[in-house]
MARKOLDO-74659 format. One line per field, with one value per residue: residue number from 1; residue in three letters; z, x, y of N, C-alpha, C, O in turn. Coordinates in nm, 3 decimals, decimal comma. Atoms other than C-alpha are relative to their C-alpha. Layout:
BEGIN
n [NUM_...]
res [ALA_...]
n.zz [Z_...]
n.xx [X_...]
n.yy [Y_...]
ca.zz [Z_...]
ca.xx [X_...]
ca.yy [Y_...]
c.zz [Z_...]
c.xx [X_...]
c.yy [Y_...]
o.zz [Z_...]
o.xx [X_...]
o.yy [Y_...]
//
This chain:
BEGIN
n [1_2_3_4_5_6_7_8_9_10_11_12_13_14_15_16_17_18_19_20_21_22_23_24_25_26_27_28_29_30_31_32_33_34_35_36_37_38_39_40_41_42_43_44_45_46_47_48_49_50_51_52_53_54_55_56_57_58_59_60_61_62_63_64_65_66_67_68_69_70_71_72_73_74_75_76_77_78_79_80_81_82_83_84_85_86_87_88_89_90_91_92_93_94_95_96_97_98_99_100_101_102_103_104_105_106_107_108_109_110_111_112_113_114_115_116_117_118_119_120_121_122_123_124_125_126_127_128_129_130_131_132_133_134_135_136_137_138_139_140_141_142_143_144_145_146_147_148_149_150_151_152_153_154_155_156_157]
res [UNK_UNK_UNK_UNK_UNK_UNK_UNK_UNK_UNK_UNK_UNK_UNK_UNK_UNK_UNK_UNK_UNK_UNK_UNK_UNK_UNK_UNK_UNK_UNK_UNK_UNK_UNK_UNK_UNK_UNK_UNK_UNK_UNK_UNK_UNK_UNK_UNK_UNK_UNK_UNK_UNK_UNK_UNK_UNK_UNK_UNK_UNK_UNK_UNK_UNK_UNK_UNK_UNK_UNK_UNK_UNK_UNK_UNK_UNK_UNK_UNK_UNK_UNK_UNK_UNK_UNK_UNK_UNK_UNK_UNK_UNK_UNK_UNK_UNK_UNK_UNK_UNK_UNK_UNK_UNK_UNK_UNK_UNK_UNK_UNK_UNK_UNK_UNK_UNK_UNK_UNK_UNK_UNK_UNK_UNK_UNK_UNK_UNK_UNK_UNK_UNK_UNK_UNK_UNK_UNK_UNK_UNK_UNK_UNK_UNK_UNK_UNK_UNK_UNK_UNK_UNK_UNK_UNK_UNK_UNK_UNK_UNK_UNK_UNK_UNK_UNK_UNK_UNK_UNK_UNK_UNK_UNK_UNK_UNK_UNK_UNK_UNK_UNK_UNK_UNK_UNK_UNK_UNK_UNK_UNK_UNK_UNK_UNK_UNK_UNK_UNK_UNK_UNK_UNK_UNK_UNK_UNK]
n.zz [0,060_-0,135_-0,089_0,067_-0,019_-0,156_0,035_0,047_-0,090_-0,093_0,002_0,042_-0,122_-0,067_0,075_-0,024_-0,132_-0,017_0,105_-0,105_0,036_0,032_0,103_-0,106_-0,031_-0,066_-0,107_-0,025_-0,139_0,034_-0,122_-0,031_0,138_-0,023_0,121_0,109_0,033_-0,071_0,115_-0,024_0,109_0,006_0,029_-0,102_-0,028_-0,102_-0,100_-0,144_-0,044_-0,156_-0,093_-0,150_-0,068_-0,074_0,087_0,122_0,060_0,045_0,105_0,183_0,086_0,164_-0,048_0,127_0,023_-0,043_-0,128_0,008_-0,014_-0,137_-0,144_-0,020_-0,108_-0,168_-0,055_-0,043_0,032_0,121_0,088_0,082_0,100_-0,043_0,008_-0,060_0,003_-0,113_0,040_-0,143_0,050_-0,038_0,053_-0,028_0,047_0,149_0,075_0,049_-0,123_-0,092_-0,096_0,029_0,012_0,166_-0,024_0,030_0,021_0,011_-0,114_0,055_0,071_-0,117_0,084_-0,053_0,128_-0,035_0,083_-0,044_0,007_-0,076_-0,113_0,037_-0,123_-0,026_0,018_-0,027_-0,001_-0,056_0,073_-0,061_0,013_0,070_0,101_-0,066_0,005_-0,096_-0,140_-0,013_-0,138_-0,022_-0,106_0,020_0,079_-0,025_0,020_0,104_0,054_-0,082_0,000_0,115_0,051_-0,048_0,037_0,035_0,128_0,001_0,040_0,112_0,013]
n.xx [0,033_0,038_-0,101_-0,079_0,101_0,058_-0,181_0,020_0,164_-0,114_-0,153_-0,020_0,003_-0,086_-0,075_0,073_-0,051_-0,097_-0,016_0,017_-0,056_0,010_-0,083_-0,108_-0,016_0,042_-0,098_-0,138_0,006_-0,012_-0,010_-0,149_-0,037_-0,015_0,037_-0,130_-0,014_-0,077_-0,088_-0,074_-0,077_0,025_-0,144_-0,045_0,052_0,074_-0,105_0,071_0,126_-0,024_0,112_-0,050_0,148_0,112_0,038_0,072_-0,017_-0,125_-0,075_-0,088_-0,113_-0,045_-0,110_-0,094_-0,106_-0,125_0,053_0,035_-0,135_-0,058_0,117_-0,020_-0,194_0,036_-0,039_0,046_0,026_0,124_-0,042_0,127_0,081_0,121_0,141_0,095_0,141_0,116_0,147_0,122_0,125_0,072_-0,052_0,131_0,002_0,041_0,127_-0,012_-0,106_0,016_-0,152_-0,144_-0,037_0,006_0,003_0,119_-0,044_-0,073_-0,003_-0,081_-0,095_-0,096_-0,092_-0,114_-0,115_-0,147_0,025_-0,107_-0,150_-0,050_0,109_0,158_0,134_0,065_0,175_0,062_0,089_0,113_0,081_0,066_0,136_0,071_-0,048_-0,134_-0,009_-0,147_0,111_-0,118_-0,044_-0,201_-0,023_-0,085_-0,111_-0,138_0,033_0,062_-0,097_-0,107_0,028_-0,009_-0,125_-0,094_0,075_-0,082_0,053_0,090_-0,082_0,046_-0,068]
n.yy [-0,128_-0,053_-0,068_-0,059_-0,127_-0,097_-0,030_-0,134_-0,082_-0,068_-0,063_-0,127_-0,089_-0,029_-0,084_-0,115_-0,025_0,013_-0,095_-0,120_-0,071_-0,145_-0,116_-0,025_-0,135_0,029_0,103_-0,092_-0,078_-0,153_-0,067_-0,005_-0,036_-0,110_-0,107_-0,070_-0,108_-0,005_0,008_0,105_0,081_0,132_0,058_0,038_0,100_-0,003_0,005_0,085_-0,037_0,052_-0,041_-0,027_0,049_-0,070_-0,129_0,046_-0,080_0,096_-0,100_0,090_-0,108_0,021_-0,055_-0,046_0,074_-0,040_0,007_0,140_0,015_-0,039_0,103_0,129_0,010_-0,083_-0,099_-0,129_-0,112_-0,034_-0,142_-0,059_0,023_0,117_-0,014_0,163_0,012_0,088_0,020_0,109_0,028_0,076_0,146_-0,003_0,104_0,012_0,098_0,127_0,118_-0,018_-0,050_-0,086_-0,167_-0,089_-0,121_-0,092_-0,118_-0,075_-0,095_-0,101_0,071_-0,079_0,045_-0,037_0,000_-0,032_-0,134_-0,073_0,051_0,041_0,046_-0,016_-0,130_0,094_-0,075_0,039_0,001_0,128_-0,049_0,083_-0,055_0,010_-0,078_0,013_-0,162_-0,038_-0,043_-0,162_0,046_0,080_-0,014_0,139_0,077_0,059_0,161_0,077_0,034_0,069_0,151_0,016_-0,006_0,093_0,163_0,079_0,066_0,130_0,109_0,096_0,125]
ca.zz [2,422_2,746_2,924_2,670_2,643_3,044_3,025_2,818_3,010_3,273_3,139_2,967_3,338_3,483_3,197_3,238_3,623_3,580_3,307_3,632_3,477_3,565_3,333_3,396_3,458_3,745_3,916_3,888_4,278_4,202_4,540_4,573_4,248_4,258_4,045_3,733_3,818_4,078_3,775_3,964_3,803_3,676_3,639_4,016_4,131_4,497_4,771_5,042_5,179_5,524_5,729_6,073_6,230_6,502_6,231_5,958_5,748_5,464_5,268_4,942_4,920_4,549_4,493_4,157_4,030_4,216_4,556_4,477_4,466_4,805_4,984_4,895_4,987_5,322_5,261_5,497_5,311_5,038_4,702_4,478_4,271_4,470_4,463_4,774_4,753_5,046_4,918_5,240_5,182_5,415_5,441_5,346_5,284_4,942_4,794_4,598_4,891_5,144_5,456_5,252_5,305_4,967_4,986_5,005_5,031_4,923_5,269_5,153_4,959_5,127_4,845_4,979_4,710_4,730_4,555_4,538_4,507_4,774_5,106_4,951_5,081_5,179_5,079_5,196_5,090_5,204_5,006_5,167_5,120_4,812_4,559_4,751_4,811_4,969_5,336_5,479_5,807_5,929_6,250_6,194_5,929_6,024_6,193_5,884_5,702_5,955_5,931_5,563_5,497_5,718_5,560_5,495_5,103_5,049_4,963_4,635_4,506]
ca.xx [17,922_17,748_18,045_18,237_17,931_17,910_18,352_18,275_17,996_18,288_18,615_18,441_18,299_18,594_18,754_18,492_18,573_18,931_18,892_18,868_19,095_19,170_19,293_19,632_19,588_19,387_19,681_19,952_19,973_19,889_19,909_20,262_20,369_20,566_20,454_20,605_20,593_20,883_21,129_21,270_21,598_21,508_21,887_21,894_21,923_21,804_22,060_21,851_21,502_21,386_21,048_20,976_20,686_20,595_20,592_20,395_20,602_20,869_21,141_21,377_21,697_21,811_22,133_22,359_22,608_22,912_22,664_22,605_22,956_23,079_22,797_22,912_23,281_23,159_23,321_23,278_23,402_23,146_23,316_23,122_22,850_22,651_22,312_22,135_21,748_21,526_21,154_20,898_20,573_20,294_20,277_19,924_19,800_19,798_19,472_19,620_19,859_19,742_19,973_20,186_20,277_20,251_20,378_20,093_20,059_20,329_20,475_20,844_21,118_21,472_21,742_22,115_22,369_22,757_22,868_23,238_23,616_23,827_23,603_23,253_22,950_22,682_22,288_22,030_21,657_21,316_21,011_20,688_20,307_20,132_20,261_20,624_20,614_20,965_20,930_21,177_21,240_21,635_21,551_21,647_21,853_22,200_22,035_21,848_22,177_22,361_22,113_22,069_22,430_22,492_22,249_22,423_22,353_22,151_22,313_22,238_22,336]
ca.yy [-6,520_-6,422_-6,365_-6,208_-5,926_-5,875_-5,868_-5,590_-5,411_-5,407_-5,309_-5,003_-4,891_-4,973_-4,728_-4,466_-4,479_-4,443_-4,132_-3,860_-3,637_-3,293_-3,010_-2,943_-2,631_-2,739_-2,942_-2,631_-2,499_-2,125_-2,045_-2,091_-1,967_-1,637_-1,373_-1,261_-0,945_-1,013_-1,131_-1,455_-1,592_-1,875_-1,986_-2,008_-2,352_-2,515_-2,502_-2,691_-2,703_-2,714_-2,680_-2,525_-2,721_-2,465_-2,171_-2,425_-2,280_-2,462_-2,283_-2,349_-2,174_-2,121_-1,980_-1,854_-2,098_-1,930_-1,925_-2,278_-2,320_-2,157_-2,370_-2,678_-2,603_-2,442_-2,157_-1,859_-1,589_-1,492_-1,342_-1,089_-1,179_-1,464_-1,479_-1,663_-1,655_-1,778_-1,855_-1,952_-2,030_-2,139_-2,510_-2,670_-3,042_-3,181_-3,304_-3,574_-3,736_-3,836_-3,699_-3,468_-3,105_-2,858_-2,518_-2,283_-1,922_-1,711_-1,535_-1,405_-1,407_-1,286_-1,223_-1,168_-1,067_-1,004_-0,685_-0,530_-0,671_-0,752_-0,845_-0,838_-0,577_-0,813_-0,665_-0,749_-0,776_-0,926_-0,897_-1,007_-1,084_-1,200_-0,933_-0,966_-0,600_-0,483_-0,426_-0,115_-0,334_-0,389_-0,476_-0,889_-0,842_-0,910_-1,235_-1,325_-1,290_-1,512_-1,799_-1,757_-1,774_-2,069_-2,348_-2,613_-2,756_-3,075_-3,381_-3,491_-3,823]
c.zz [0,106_0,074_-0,049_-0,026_0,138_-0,004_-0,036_0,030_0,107_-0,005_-0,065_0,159_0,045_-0,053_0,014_0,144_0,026_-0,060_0,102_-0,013_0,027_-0,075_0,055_0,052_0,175_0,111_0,022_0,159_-0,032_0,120_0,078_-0,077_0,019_-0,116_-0,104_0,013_0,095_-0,074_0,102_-0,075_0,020_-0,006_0,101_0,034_0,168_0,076_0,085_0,013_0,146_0,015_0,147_0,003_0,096_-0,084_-0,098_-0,110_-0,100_-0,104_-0,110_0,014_-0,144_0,066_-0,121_0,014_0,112_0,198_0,049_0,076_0,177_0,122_0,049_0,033_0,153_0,034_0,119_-0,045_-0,178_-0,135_-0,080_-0,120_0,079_0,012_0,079_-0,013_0,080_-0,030_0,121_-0,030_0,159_-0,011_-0,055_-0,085_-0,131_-0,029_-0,049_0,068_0,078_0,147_-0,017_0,010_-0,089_0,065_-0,041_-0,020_0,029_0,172_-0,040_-0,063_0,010_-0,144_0,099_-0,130_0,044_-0,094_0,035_-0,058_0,171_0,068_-0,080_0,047_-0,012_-0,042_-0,003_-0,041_0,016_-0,057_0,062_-0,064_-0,184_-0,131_0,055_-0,015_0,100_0,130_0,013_0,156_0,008_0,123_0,006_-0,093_0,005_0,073_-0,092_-0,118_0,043_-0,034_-0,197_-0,101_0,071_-0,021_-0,045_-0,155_0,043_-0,042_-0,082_-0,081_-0,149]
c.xx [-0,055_0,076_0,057_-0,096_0,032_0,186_-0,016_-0,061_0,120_0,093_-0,077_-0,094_0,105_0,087_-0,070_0,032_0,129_0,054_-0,013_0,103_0,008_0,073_0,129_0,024_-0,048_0,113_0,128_-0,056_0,007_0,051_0,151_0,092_0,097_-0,012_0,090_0,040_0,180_0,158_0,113_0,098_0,010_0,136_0,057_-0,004_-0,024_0,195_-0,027_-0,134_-0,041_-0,163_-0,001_-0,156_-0,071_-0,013_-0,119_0,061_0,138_0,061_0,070_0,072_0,033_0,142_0,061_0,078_0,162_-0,086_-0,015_0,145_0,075_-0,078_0,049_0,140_0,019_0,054_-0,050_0,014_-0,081_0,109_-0,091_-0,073_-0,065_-0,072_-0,042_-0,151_-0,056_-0,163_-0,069_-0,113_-0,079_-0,006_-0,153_0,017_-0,011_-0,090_0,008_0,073_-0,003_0,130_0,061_-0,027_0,035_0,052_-0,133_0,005_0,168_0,047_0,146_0,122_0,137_0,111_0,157_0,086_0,141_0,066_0,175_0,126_0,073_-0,093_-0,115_-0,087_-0,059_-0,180_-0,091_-0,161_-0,089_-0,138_-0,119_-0,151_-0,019_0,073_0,154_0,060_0,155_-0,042_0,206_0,059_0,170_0,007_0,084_0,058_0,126_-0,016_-0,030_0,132_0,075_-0,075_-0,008_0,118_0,080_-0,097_0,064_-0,115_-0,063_0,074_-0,055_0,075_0,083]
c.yy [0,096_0,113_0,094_0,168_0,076_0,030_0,109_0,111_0,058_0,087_0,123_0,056_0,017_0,144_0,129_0,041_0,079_0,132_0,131_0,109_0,149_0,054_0,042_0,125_-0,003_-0,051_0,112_0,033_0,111_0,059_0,071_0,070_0,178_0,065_0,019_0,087_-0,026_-0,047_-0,100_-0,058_-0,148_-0,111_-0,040_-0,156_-0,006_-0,062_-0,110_0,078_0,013_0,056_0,058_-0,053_0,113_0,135_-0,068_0,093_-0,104_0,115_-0,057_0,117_-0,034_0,070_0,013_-0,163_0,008_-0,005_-0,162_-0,100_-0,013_-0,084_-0,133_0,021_0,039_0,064_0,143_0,111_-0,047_0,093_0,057_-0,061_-0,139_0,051_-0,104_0,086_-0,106_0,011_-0,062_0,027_-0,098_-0,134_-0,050_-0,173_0,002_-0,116_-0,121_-0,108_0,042_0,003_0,092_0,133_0,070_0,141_0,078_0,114_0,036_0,105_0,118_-0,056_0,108_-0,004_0,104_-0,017_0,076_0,059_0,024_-0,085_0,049_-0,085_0,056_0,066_-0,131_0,121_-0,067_-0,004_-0,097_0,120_-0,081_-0,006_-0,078_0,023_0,018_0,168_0,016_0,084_0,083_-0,050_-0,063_0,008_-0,134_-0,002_-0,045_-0,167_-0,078_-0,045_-0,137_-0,102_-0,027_-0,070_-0,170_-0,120_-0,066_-0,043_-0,125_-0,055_-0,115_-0,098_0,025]
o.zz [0,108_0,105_0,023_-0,019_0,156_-0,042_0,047_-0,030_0,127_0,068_-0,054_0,150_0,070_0,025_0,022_0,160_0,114_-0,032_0,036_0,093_-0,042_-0,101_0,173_0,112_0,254_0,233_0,107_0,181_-0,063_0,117_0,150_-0,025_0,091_-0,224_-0,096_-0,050_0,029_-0,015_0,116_-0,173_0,103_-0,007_0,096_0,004_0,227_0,044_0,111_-0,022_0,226_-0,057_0,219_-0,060_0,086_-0,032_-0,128_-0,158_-0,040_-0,170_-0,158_-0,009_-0,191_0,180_-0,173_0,107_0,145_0,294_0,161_0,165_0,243_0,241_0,160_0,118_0,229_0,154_0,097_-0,012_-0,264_-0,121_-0,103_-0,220_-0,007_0,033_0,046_-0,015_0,060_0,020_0,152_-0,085_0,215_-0,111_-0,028_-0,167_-0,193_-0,019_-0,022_0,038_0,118_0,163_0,076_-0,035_-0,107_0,180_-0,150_-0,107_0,119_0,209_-0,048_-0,065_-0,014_-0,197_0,157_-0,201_0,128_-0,200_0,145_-0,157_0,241_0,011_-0,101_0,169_-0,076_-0,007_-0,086_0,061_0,001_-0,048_0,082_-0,134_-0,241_-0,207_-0,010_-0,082_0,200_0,150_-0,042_0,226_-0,050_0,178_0,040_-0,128_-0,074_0,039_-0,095_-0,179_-0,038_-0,085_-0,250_-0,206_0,041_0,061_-0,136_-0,159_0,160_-0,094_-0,059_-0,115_-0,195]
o.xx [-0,022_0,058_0,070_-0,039_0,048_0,212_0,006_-0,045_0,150_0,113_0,006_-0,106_0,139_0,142_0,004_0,062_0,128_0,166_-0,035_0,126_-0,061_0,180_0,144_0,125_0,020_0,102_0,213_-0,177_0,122_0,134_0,187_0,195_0,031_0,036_0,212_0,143_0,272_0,262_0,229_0,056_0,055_0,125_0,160_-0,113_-0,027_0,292_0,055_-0,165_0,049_-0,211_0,097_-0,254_-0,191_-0,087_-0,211_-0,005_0,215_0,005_0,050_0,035_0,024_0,179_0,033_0,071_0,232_-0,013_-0,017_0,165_0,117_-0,059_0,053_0,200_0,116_0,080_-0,156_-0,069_-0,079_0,153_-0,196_-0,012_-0,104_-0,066_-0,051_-0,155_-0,055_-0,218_-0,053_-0,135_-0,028_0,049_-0,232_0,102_-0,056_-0,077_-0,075_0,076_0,036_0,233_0,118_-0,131_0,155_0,018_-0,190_0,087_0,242_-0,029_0,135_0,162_0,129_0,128_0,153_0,099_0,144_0,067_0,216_0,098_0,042_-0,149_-0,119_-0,085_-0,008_-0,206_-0,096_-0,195_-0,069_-0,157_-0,096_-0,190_0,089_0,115_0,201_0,148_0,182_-0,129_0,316_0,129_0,233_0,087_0,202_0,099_0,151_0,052_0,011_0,136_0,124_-0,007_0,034_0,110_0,184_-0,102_0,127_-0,238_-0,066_0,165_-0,098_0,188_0,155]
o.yy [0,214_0,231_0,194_0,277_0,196_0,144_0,197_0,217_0,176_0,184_0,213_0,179_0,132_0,221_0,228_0,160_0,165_0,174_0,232_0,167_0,223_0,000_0,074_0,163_0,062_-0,033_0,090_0,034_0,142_0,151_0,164_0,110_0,253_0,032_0,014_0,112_0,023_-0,019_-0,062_-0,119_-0,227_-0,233_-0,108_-0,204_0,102_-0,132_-0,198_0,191_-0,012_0,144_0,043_-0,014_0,138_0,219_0,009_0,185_-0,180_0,203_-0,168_0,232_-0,148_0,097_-0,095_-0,244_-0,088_-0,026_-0,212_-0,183_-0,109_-0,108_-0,186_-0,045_0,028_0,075_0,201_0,195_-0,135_0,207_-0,005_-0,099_-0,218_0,172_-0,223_0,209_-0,227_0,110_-0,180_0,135_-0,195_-0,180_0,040_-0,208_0,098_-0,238_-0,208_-0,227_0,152_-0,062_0,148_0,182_0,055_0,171_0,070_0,144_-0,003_0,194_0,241_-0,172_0,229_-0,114_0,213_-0,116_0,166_-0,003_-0,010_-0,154_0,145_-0,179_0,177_0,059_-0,222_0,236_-0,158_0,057_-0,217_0,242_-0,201_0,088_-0,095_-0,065_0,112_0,223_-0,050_0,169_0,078_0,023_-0,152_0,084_-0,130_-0,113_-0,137_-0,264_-0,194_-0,152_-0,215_-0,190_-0,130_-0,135_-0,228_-0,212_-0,012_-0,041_-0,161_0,010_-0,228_-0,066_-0,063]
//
């Protein structure tokens, strides 16, 4: 009877121990999160990811269905109506695993869309900062296009 008391003494510390629960609100990454105001389509899916170690910096292409498309066939010409989207984000440890790299702050988010019939226009925007305010700079864009355009997809099983 002893035992069966102190048994019990245990398993409800151990259970009180184990109850460290945060709110889930608590566990969303806000940091990373892109605003609503910026009206992200959520319909995009993920092209490929990639990090740059000496920037600390990791990205996520998305991409339309029909962008999705042309990626994985490795086409070069682009027809109208793709949608690529480049999301980069600061990189920053994550609290709950140990080792791992979380996206952190918000830095920018590059959208390239393909507009027209026949040969396609190509357009370009990059939105940066916090509130992903549109920046008026076209000094790298025809590079940013070029690497944007030439990520190879991820290779999902």
């Amino acid at each position: 009877m002893k035992s069966l008391y102190i048994l019990s003494i245990v398993l409800i510390l151990v259970s009180l121990a184990c109850n460290n629960r945060k709110p889930s609100e608590e566990l969303l990454n806000k940091k990373a999160a892109i605003p609503a105001s910026f009206k992200f389509d959520k319909n995009l899916k993920v092209i490929t990811s990639s990090f740059n170690r000496k920037n600390n910096t990791m990205s996520t292409l998305y991409g339309n269905e029909l962008a999705l498309k042309t990626a994985i066939a490795g086409n070069v010409s682009y027809p109208s109506g793709e949608n690529f989207t480049l999301v980069t984000w600061k990189q920053q440890n994550d609290d709950r695993w140990f080792g791992a790299r979380i996206p952190g702050d918000l830095l920018s988010v590059e959208v390239i869309k393909t507009t027209g019939t026949g040969r396609a226009a190509i357009s370009y925007q990059k939105f940066e900062g916090r509130d992903l305010n549109a920046t008026s700079d076209t000094l790298q864009q025809q590079e940013r296009i070029k690497y944007i355009l030439a990520q190879k997809p991820s290779v999902m099983p």
